[in-house]
N, C-alpha and C positions, 0 to 999 in steps of 0.2 A: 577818795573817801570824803564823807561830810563828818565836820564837826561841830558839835551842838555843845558849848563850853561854858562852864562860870555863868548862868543866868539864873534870875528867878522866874518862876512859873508858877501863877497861882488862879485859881477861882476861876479855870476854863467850864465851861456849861456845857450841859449833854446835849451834843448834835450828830451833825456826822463824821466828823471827826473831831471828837470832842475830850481827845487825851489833852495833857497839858503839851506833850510832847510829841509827835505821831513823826513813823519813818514808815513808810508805805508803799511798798513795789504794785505794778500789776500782775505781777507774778509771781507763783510758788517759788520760792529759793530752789534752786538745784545749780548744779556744776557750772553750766551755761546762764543762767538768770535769776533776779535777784540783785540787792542794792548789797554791795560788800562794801564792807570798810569803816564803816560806821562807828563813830567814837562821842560817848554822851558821860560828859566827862563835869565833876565840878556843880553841877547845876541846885538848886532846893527846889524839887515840885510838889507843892502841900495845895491840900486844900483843893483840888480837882471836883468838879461834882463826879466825873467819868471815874477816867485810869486817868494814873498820873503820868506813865509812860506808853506807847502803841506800836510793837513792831512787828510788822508783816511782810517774809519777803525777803530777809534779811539775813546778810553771812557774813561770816568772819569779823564781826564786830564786837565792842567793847563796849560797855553800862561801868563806869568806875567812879568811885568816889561821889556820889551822890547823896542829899538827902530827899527821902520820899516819904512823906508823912501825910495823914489826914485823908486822903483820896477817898471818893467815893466807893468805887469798885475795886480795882487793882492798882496797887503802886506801881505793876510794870505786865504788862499781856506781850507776851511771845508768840504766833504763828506763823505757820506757811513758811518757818526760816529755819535756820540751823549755824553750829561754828560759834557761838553766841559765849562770852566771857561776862557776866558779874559779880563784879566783886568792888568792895570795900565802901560800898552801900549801909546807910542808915535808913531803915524801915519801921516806920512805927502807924498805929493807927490807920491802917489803909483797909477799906473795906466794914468798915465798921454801921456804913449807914444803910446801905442794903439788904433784902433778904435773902440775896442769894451765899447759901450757905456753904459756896466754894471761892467766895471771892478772898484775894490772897496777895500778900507783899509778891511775889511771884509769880503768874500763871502762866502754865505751858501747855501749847496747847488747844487752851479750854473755846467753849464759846464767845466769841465776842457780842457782846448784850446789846448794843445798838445793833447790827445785822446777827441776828439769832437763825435769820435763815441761813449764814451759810455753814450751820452747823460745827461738833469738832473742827480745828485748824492744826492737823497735827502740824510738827515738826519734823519733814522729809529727813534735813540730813542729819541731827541729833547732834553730837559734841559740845552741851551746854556743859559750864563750869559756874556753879555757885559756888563762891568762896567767901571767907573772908568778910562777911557782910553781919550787919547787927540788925537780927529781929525783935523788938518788941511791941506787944500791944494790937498787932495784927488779928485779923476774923481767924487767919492760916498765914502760915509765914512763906511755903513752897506749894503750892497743886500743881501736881506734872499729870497730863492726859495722854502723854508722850507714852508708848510702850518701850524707849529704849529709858534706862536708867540716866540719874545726871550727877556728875561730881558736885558734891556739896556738902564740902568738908571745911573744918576751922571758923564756922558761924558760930557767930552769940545766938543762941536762939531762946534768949529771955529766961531761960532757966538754967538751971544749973545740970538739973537731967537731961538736956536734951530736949530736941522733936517727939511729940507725940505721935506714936504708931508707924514710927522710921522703919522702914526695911532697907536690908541689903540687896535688892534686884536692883 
């Protein structure tokens, strides 16, 4: 597995791979391919003009104990992966300077804005866990484009009510 631990990561600029963080397969995640193992543990990534995190590709991995603030777009964009653990993340201010009106401490899924042609990126093998993690001050704290549901239970989600417009599917 790779581990990406304890560092700062700031004021990466929009290119092509222009996350503060990027883990990147040439391939859809599934059973046989795909970067497993991954562990982004520890790190502060603020202030991205992109996302502050990019994983495409990606299994059986772990997002722990981070802070992710300020980003342009997304604190963290998930596609083409699955098996995916975060938790114990601080989320604040991410997505705040764009107009796109899905961008999200979270995105699962979604379009990724530098390659917009290669459309949705669902998530093949689903089994994402958000737990555990503190949203505040995000455009969205969760956008799943995923049609399987994702565990994400025991977050701060900056209020006291709750997620807005939570369902149980």
């Amino acid at each position: 597995g790779v581990q990406i631990l304890n560092n700062q990561v700031s004021d990466s600029a929009v290119g092509l791979t222009s996350a503060g963080i990027t883990a990147d397969s040439d391939y859809v995640a599934s059973s046989t391919a795909g970067i497993s193992g991954i562990t982004i543990s520890g790190n502060t990534v603020q202030n991205n003009l992109s996302d502050g995190i990019f994983l495409w590709g990606v299994k059986n991995s772990i997002v722990n104990n981070n802070t992710i603030e300020g980003n342009g777009y997304d604190g963290i964009v998930v596609g083409a992966s699955g098996s995916t653990t975060i938790a114990n993340n601080q989320f604040s201010g991410n997505g705040l300077s764009v107009s796109d009106a899905n961008a999200a401490a979270i995105d699962l899924g979604g379009v990724y804005h530098t390659f917009p042609y290669f459309g949705l990126q669902p998530n093949p093998l689903g089994g994402f866990s958000v737990h555990d993690n503190s949203f505040s001050g995000n455009r969205n704290a969760v956008w799943n484009y995923d049609s399987a549901s994702i565990d994400a239970i025991n977050s701060w989600w900056g209020n006291l009510s709750g997620p807005t417009n939570a369902t149980s599917s």
